[in-house]
N, C-alpha and C positions, 0 to 999 in steps of 0.2 A: 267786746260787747257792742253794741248800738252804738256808745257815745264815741267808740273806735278805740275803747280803753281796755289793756290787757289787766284784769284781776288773776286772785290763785283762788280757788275754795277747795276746801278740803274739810277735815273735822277742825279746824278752829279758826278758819276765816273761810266769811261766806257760806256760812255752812248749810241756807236752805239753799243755794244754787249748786253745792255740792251734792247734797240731798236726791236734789231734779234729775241734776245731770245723768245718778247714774239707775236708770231704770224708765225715765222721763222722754229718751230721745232729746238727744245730746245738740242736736243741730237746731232745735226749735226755741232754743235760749239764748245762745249765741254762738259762736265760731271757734272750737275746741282746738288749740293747737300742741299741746301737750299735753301728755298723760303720763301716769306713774303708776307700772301695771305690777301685781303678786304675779312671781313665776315658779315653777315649780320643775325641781331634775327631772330629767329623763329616768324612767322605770320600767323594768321588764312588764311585761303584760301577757296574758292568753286569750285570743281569739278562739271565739267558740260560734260556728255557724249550725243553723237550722231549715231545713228545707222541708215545707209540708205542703203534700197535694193530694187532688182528690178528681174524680171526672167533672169535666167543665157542666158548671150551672149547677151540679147536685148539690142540694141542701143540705147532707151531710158536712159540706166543706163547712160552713160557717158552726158549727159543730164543734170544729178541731179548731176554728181562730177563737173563740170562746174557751176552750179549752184554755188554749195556749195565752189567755189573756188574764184567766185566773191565777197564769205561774209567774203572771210578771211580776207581784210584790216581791216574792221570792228570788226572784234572781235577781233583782234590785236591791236587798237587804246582803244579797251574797256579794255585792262589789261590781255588779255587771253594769254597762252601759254602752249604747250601741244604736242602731236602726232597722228597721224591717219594712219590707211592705208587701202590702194583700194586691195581688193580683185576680181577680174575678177571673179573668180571661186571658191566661197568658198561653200565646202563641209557644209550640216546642222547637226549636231549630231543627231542621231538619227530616221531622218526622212529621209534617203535615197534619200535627193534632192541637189540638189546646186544653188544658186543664185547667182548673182554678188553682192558685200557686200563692203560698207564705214563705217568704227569705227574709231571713233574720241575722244579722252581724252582730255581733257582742262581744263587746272587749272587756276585759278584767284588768284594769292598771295594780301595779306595784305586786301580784299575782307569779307564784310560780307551781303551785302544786297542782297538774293535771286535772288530777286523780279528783280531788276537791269539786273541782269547777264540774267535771262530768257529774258530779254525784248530784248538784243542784239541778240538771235538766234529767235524773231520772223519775220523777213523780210525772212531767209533763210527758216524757216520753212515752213511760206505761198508760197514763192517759189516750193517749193518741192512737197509740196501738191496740187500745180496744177499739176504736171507731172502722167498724166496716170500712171500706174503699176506702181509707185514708192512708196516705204513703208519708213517711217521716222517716229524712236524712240528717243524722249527724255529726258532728266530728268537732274536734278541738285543737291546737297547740298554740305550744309554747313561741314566745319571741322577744328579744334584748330589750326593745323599745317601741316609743309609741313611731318613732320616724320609721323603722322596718318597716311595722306596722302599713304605714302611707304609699312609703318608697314602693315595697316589694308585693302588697297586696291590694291595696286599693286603688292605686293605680296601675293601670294595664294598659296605656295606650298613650302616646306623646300626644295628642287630640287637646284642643284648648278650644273647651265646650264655655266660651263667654255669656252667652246670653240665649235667651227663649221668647216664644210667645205664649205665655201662661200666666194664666189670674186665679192666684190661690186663695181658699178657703181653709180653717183649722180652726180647732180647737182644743183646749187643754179637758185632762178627767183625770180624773183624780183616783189616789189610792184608794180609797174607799169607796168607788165603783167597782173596780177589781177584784175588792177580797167579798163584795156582797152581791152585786147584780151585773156580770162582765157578759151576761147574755143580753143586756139592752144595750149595749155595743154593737154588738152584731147585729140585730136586729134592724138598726140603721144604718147601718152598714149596706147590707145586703137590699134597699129601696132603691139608692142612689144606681144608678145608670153609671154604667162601665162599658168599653169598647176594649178590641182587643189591645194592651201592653199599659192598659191606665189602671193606675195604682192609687190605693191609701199609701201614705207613709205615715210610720210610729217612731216619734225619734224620744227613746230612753234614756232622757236627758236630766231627768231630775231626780228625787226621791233622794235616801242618801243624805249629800253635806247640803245638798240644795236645802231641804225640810229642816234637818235642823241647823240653817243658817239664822241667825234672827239679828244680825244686823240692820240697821231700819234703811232703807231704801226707798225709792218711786218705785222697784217693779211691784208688779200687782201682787196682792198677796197672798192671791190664790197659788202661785207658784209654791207655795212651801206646802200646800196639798197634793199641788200637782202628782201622778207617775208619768205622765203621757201628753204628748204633745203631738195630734193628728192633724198630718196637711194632706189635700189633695189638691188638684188643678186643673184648669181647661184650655185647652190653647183653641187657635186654628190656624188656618193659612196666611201666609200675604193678603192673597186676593180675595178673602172672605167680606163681605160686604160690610160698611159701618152697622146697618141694620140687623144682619146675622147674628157681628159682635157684639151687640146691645141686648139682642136676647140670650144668648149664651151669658153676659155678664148679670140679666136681670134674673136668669132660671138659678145660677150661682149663689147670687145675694137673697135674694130673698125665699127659697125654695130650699136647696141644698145646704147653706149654712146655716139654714133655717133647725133644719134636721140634724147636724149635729150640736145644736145649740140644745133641742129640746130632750138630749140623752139624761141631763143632769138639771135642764131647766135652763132659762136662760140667764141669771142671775146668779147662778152657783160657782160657777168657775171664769173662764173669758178664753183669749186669747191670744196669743204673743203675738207682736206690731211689727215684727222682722220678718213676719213668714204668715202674712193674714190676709184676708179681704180688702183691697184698698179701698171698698166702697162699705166697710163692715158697718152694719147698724148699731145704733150706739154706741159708738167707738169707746168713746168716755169710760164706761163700763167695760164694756170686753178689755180694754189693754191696761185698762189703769185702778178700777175698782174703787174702791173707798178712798183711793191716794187723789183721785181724780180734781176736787174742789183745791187740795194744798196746793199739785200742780197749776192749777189755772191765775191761781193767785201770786206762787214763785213769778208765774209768765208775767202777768202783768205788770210788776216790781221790775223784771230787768230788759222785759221788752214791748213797754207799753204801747208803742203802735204797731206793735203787730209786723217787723221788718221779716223777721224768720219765720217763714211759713211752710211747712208742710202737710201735705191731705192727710188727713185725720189725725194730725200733730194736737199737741196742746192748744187750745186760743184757735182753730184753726174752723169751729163752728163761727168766729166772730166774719169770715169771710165767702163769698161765692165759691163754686167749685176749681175755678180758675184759678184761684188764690187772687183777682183782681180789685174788686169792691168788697167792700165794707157789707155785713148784709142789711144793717139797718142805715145804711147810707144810701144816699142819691147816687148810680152810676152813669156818668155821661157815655153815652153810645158812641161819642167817637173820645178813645182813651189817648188820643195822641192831642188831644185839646189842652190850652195854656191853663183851666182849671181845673186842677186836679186837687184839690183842698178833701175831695168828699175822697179820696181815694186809698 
């Protein structure tokens, strides 16, 4: 901690800095050096992939993601979990065309009856295939585990993709978007500006034991509503100017995550803090929700000057964008000066 002292928390010592920790961002309280995780065997699984296209820009596509956004409760209740993403404008190899394009990965852990798992995608599939010009690919199998799984499918290339130049935007929606109005999804969807090979990603990561977890936790607790966790992103060059990046970063923040903020409203659901806006407005809300005031208070208890600072961390409104002053402090212009008392 701060005072350079190693505590334990867990459920019966320390128990709101256990609390924080896990949901809170771990790094903004103090300096985590051991953890004690739940693991769970390795289990057969079925991967089951989806492929839906349609001619590029035609309105009909957003048609078939609507569709397909309706079925998510559904294959969410059946065991599924996975990722997809909407392509507007995906280039074809080879063929000198573009279509608008939805790829869907879905895995079934602890799963071994084929048969079962196809029968969940035939309601979306018959859907689909009523939609004039819409093309829908799919297929299924079986596989020992989730490492197969990584080993032999998901990776396809020794390539050690470390880093990017991208500033993501996301938001979480909830099941009860899906089973009532999964066309105002789309709907904003389809404003936002896309270039060819830039994608929404859906990662199907909740729903399920997430929902009914009710362990009390800092994460937000719109997560146990959650089904859906939407990111997209903006990169540019090297050599894009500071000025470029400043409006690409200001049409993001306040425009674009504007837009997906207003599917559900902006107070109804939020954010995850792992995969968001680093400049997200009202952070507080988006990532933390009603936990927000216990957090700032945990913060203040075990790290009252503000030593662990992260952008849009806990306590982290108490400081500039820098993380260097104080905001209600005096900062002296030259920070390598002998008083630093305000700092």
């Amino acid at each position: 901690m701060i005072q350079g002292d190693l505590v334990v928390a867990n459920e019966y010592q320390n128990r709101d800095l256990f609390w924080a920790l896990r949901g809170g961002g771990g790094g903004t309280f103090g300096i985590v050096v051991d953890v004690t995780l739940r693991t769970f065997d390795e289990a057969p699984v079925i991967m089951s992939s989806l492929n839906i296209s349609a001619p590029l820009g035609h309105p009909i596509f957003w048609d078939a993601v609507t569709e397909f956004h309706a079925h998510l409760p559904a294959l969410s209740d059946g065991g599924g979990a996975g990722y997809y993403r909407i392509f507007p404008d995906l280039p074809l190899p080879d063929k000198n065309t573009s279509v608008s394009g939805l790829i869907l990965a879905l895995v079934f852990p602890n799963q071994t009856d084929v048969a079962r798992v196809d029968r969940l995608f035939d309601p979306l599939l018959t859907k689909l295939n009523e939609i004039s010009a819409v093309t829908a690919e799919y297929g299924s199998m079986p596989l020992p585990d989730i490492r197969t799984l990584i080993s032999d499918i998901l990776i396809t290339s020794n390539a050690d993709i470390t880093g990017g130049i991208t500033l993501l935007g996301s938001r979480m929606y909830s099941r009860d978007l899906f089973e009532k109005e999964p066309a105002k999804l789309s709907a904003v969807l389809r404003q936002i500006r896309t270039g060819p090979y830039e994608s929404f990603t859906g990662h199907i990561v909740s729903g399920g034991a997430v929902a009914s977890n009710h362990i009390d936790s800092a994460l937000h607790p719109a997560w146990r509503e959650t089904l859906l966790h939407l990111t997209f992103g903006r990169g540019w060059d090297p050599e894009t100017s500071q000025a470029e990046q400043d409006a690409i970063r200001n049409n993001l923040t306040n425009v674009e995550v504007e837009l997906l903020r207003s599917v559900e409203g902006s107070h109804k659901m939020g954010a995850y803090l792992n995969e968001a806006n680093a400049y997200e407005k009202d952070f507080q809300s988006s990532f933390w929700g009603d936990n927000y005031n216990r957090l700032y208070n945990i913060k203040q208890k075990w790290d009252p000057t503000g030593l662990f600072i992260t952008r849009s961390g806990v306590g982290s409104e108490d400081w500039d964008a820098e993380g260097i002053c104080r905001v209600k402090s005096h900062c002296p212009r030259d920070i390598s000066s002998n008083d630093m008392s305000d700092l």
